[in-house]
C-alpha positions as CSV (number, residue, x, y, z in Angstrom):
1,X,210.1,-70.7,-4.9
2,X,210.2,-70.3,-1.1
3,X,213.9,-71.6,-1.2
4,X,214.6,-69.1,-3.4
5,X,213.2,-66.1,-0.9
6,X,215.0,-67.7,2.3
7,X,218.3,-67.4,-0.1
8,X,217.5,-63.9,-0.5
9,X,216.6,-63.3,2.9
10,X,219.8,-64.8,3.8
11,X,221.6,-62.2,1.8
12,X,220.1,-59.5,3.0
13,X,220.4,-60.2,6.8
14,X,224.2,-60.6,5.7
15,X,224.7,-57.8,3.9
16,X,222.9,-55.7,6.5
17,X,225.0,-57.0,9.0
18,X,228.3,-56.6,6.8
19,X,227.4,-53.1,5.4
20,X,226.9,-51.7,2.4
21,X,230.5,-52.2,1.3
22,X,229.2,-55.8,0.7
23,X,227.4,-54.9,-2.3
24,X,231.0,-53.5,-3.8
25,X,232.1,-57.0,-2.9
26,X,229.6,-58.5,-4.6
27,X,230.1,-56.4,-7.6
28,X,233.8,-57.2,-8.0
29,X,233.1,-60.9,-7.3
30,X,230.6,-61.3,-9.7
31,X,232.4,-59.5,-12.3
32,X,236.0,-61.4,-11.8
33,X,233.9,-64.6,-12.5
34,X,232.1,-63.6,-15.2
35,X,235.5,-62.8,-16.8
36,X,237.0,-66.3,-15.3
37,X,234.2,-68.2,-17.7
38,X,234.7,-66.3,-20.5
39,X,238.7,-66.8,-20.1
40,X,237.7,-70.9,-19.8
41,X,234.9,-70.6,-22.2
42,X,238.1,-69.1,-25.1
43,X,240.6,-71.8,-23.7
44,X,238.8,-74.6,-24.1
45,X,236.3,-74.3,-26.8
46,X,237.7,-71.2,-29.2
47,X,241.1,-71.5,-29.1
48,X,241.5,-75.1,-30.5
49,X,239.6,-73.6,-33.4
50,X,241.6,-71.0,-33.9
51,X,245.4,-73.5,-33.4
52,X,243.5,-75.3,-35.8
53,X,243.1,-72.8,-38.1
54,X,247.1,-71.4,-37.7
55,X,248.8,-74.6,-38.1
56,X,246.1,-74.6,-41.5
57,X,248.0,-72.0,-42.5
58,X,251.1,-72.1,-41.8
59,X,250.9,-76.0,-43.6
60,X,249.3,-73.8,-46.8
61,X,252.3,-71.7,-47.3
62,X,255.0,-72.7,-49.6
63,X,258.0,-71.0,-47.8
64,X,258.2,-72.0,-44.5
65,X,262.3,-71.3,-44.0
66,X,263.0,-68.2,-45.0
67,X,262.9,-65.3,-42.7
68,X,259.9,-63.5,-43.4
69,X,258.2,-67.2,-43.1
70,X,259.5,-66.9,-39.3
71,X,258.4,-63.1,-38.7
72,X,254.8,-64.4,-40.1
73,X,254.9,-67.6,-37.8
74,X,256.0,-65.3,-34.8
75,X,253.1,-62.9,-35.5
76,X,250.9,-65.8,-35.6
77,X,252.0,-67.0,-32.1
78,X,252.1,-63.8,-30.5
79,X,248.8,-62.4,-31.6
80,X,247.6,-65.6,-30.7
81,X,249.3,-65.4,-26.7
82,X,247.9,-62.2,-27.0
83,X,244.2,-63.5,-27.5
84,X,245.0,-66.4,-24.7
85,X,246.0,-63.7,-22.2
86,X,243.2,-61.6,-22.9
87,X,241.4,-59.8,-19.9
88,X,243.3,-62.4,-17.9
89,X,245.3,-58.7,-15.7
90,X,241.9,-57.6,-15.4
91,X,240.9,-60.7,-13.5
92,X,244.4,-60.7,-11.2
93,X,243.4,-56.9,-10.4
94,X,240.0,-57.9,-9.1
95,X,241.6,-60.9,-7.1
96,X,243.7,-58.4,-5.4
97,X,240.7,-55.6,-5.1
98,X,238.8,-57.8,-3.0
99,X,240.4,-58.1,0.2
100,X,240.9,-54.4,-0.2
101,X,237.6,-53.5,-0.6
102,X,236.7,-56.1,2.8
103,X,239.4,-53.7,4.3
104,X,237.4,-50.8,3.3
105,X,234.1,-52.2,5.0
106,X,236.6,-53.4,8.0
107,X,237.6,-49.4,8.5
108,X,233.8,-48.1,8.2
109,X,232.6,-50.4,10.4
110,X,235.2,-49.4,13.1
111,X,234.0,-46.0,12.6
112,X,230.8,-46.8,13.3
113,X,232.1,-48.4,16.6
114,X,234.0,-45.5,17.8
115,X,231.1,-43.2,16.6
116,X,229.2,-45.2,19.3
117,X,231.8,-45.4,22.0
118,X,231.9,-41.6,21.6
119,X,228.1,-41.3,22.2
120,X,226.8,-43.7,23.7
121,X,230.1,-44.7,25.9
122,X,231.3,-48.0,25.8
123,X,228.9,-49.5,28.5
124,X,226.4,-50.2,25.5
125,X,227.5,-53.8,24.5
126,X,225.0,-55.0,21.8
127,X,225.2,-51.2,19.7
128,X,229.4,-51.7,19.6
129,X,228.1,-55.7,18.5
130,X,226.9,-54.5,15.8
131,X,229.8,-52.1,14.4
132,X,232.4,-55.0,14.9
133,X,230.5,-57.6,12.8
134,X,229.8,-54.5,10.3
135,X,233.9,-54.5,10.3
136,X,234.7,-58.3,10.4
137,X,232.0,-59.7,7.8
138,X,233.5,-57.2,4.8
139,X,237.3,-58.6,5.4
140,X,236.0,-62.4,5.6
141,X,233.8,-61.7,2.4
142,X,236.3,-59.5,0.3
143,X,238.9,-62.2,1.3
144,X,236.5,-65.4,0.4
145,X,235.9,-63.8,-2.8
146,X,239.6,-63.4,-3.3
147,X,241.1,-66.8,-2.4
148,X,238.1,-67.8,-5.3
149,X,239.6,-66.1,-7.8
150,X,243.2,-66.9,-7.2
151,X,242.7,-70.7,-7.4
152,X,241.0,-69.9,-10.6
153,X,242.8,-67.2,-11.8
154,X,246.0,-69.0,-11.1
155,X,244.6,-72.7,-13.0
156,X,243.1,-70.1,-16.2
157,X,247.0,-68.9,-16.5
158,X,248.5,-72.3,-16.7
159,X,245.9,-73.5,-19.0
160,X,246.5,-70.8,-21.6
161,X,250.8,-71.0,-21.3
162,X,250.4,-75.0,-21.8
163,X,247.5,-73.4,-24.9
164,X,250.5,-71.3,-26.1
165,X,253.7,-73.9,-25.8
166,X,251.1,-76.5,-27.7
167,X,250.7,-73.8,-30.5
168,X,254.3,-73.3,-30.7
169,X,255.4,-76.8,-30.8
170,X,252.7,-77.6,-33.3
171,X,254.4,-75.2,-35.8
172,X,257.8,-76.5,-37.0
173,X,260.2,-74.2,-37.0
174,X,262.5,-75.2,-39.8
């Protein structure tokens, strides 16, 4: 339990030091990976079901040549590439929001630097301290949070295109 208060602790003595932009961080952070394990949770576990449950069909019909056959077996694959790719520009937009939102806490935090030069001159070492780490700490955090998602991001969209060519290979296309 006390572990658990020094990790809080922690968090707040960095997001004091890093501003409040840090909590927008956070927010963006914590929803890109809540959508990352949702996208792994459907590739790996539903998905398979639902191949299954296409090539099922597709082995039920009788007519597998003619061309409506092929407009229902392209239907199947696409609203299936659709359900694989689901949420998945959602994710890349957050990836790419988090360095800017870092930037964002980067430009308030030299405000508040020039906001002290400007009244308390620049002979006042430790107050100007404290307005450069309030701009530094958002860009290292918005850009942590961003190189996270991207390996993720990045290894969630080649699992769901080698998802899609398995689905396609698995129906024949006669």
């Amino acid at each position: 339990m006390n572990s658990l208060i020094g990790l809080w602790e922690s968090v707040r003595e960095f997001i004091a030091t890093g501003g409040d932009v840090l909590y927008f961080v956070a927010a963006a952070l914590f929803l890109m990976w809540v959508l990352m394990i949702e996208r792994y949770w459907y590739i790996t576990a539903v998905f398979p079901k639902v191949k299954k449950d296409i090539i099922t069909r597709w082995d039920a019909r009788s007519d597998t040549t003619s061309w409506y056959a092929h407009r229902i077996r392209e239907a199947w694959i696409s609203q299936a590439s659709d359900d694989l790719d689901a949420r998945m520009l959602i994710i890349r937009t957050l990836v790419a929001m988090c360095p800017l939102i870092g930037l964002l806490g980067t430009v308030t935090g030299m405000i508040s630097v020039f906001e002290t030069m400007a009244t308390q001159g620049t002979s006042n070492a430790r107050l100007m301290a404290s307005g450069i780490s309030m701009a530094t700490i958002p860009t290292m955090a918005g850009m942590v949070a961003a190189l996270s998602g991207l390996f993720i991001s990045s290894r969630l969209e080649a699992k769901a295109k080698m998802a899609r060519e398995g689905l396609v290979d698995s129906l024949p296309h006669h």
